[in-house]
ZATI-34735 format. One record per residue: z, x, y of N, C-alpha, C in turn; residue in three letters. Coordinates in steps of 0.05 Angstrom, whole numbers, plus 5000, padded with zeros to 4 digits. Each point is the difference from the previous one (the first is absolute). Example, Ala and Ser with C-alpha at 12.3 -4.5 7.8 and 13.67 -1.06 7.14 Angstrom:
515652644886500049825024500050185024ALA/498649935021500150165024501449855022SER/
//
This chain:
500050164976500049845024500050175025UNK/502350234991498950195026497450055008UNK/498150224987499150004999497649855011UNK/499349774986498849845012500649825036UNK/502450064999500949915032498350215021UNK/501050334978499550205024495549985005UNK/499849844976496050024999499049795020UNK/502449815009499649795011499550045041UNK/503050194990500450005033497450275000UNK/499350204988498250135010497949945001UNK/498849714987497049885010500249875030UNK/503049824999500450015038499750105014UNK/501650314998499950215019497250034998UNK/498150064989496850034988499249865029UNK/499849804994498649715022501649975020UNK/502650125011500849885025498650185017UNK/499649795026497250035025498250004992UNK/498749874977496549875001501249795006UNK/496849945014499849735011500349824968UNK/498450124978500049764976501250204973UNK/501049864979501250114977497649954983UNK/498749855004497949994980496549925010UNK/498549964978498849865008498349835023UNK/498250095018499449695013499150005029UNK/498749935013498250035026500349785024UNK/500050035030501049815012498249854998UNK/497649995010498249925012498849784971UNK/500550104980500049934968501349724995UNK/503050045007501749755009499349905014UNK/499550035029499149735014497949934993UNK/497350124985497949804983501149824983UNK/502950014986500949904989500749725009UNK/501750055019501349865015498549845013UNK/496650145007498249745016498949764987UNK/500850004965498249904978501849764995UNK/502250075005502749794993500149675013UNK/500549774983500749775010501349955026UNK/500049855013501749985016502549954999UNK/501450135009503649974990502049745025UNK/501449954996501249815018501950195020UNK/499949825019501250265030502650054989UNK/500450285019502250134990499750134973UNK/498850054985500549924971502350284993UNK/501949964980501750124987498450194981UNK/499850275011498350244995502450174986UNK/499950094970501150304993498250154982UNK/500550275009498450264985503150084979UNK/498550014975502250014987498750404987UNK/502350074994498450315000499350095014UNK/501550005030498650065021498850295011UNK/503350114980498750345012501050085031UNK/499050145011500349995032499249855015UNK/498349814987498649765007497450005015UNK/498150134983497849985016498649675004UNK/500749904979499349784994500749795019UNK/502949954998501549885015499750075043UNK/498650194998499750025033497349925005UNK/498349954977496749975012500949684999UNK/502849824969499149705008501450045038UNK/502250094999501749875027497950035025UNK/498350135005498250015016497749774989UNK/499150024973498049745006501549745004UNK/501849954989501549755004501849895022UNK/500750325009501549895035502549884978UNK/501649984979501449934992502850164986UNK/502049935000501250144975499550074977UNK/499350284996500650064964502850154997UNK/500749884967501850084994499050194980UNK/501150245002499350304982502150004984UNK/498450074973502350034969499950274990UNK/501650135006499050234981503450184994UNK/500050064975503850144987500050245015UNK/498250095018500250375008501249985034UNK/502150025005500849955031498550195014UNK/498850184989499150195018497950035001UNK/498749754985496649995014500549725014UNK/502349865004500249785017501150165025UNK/501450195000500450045025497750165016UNK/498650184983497050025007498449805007UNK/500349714990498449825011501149865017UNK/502050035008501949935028498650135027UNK/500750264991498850295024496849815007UNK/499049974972496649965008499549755013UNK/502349864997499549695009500250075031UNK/503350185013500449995021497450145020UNK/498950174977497750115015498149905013UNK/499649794989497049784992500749825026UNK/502449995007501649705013498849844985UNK/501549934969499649814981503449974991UNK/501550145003502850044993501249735008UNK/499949735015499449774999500349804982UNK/497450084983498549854972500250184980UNK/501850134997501050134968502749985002UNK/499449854972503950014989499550204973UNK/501750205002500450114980501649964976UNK/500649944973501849994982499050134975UNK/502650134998500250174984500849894961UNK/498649934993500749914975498050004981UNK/501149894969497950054980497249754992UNK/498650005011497849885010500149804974UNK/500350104974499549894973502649735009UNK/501249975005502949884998501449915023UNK/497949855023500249905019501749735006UNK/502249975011502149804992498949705028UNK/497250004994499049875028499549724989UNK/500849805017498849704998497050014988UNK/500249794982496849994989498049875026UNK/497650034993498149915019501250095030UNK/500250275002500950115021497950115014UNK/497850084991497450205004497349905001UNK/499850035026496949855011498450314988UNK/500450245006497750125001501750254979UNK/500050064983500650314982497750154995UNK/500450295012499250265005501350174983UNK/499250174978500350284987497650074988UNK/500650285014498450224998500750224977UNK/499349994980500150284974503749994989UNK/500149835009503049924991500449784975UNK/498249815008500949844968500050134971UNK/499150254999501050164972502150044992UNK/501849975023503650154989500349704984UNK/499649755002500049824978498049994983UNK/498150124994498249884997498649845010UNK/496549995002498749685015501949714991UNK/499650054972500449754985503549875014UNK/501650185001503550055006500149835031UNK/497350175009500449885031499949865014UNK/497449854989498849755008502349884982UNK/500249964984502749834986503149945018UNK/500350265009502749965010498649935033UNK/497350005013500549975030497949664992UNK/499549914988498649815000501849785010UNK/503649914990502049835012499850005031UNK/499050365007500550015033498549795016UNK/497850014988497349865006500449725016UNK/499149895027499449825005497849894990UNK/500049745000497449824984497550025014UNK/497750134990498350075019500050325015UNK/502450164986500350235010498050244992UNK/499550255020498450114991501350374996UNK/498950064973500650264992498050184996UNK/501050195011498450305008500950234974UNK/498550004977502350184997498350314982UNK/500250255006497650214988501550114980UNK/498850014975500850244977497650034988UNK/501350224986497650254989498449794978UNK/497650074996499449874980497050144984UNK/499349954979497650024993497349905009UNK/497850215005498249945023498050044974UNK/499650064978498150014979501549934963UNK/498949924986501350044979498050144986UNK/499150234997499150334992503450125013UNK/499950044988503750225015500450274981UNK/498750225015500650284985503149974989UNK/500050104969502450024992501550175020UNK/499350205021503250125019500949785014UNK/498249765005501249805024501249874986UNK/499849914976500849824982503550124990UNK/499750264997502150084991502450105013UNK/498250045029502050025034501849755007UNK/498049795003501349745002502149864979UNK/499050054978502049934976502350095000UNK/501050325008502550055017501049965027UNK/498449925015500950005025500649685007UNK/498649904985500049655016498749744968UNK/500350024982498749954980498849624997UNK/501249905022499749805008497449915023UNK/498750195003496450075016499549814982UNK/498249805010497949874995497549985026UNK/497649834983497949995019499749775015UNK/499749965025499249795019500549734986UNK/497850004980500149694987502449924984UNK/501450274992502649924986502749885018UNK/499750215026501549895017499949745013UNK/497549955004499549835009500649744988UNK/500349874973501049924970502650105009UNK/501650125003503349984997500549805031UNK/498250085020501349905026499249644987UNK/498049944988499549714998502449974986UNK/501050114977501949944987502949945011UNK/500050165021502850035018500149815014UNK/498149835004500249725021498250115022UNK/498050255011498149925019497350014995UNK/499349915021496249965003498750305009UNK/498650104986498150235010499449935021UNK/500050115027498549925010497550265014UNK/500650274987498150205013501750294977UNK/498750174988500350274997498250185007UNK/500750215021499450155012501750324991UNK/496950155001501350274986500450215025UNK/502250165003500150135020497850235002UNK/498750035024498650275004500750274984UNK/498950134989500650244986500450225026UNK/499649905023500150205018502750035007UNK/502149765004502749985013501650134990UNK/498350064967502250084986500850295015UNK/497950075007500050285020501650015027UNK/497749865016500350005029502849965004UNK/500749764991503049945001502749964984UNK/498750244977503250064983499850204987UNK/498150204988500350174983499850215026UNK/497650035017499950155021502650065013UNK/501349845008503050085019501450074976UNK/500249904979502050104976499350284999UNK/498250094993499750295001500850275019UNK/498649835025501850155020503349985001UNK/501749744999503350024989499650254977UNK/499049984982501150134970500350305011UNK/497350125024499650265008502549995017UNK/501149845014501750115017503250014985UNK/500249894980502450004986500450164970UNK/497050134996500750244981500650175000UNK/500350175024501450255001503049904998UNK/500949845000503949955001499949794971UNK/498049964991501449764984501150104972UNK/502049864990502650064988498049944967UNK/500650064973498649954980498549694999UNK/502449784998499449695005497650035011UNK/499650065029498449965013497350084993UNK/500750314992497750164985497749844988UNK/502249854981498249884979498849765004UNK/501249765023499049775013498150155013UNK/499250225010497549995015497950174977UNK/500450084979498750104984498449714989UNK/502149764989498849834985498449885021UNK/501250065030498349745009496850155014UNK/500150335001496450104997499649934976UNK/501450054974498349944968498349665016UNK/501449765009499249755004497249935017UNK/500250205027498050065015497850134994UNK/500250154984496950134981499749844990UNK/501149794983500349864969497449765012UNK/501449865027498249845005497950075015UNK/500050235010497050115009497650014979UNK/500650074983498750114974499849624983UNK/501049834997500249744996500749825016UNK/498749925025500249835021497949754994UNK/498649984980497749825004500949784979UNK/502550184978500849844980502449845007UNK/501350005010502149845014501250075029UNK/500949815003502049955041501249815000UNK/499949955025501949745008498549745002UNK/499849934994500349645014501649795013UNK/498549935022501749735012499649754998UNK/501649874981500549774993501649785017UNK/496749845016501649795016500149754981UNK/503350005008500049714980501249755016UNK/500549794988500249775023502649764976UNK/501449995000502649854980498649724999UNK/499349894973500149704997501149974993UNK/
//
């Protein structure tokens, strides 16, 4: 358990000051965001997995509204505090700190749910299960995980994923669990293979250079596995990514 605490807090230290922990493009999201139903005013907005919240500051600016940010790491909420106050968005973010899986919130509480490369720590299947109660009737969900973009899958991808996440499926499968969970497809969209760059492996690299001359073994090795990850998908980018799954609660 040690151990694993100490692998935990050194993927934080890893990612604190990017703008994003994972995954994902602004300009990407608000295409997102332009495609979407119309929501009812005000609507009750949370990014669950928020991260530092890149997510959560592109809705509070399109929506002019409150989002509430979920994410267990205080110290990428207080990073997304700093970024809010920066933005003059500090306003329209509530931050809370808790375990996104296990939300103790009134049902049909959620006009609009937002996560970004986060519904894995439950699983897809785990997530949409446990946030589907959140759901207002008519509510709409944003939500991106990794998935299969071909089924040809070189045995290394096959055998990468099977340790890392073994619960990957392809578009149509996901798409089949969300009907199953109680929503309506209403769009999957695969993220640019470029973002994965421009805006997360690129700044990750630069952190990793500035924190290897001091970093302690833990760390050593979190930035070892996470170049093995960055070649891994350079070299296999065409066989799987992310997807965003807008879905809508019947």
């Amino acid at each position: 358990m040690a151990a694993h605490n100490a692998h935990i807090s050194a993927l934080i230290e890893l990612h604190r000051g990017l703008a994003r922990q994972g995954q994902g493009d602004p300009s990407f999201s608000r295409h997102i965001l332009s495609l979407l139903p119309e929501l009812p005013q005000n609507p009750r907005i949370v990014d669950l997995g928020c991260g530092a919240g890149a997510g959560a500051l592109i809705l509070a600016n399109w929506f002019k509204t409150q989002v509430t940010a979920v994410d267990f790491s205080r110290p990428f909420l207080d990073d997304l505090e700093s970024y809010a106050q920066a933005q003059g968005l500090a306003h329209l973010i509530k931050t809370v700190e808790a375990d996104m899986g296990s939300l103790n919130w009134p049902p049909a509480s959620v006009d609009l749910l937002w996560s970004e490369g986060a519904a894995y720590n439950l699983t897809f299947e785990g997530a949409l299960n446990a946030w589907r109660l959140l759901m207002a009737p008519g509510g709409i969900a944003v939500i991106s995980e990794i998935s299969w973009f071909t089924d040809e899958i070189p045995e290394p991808v096959m055998t990468f994923w099977q340790e890392a996440y073994p619960q990957i499926a392809s578009e149509t499968k996901n798409s089949k669990i969300a009907r199953t969970a109680g929503f309506e497809v209403l769009g999957v969209h695969r993220l640019p293979t470029q973002a994965w760059w421009t805006y997360y492996y690129d700044p990750l690299k630069k952190r990793m250079e500035t924190l290897r001359p001091s970093a302690d073994p833990v760390m050593q090795d979190v930035i070892a596995e996470t170049e093995f990850e960055i070649e891994f998908f350079k070299k296999y980018s065409d066989t799987y990514g992310y997807a965003f799954y807008v879905l809508q609660a019947v």
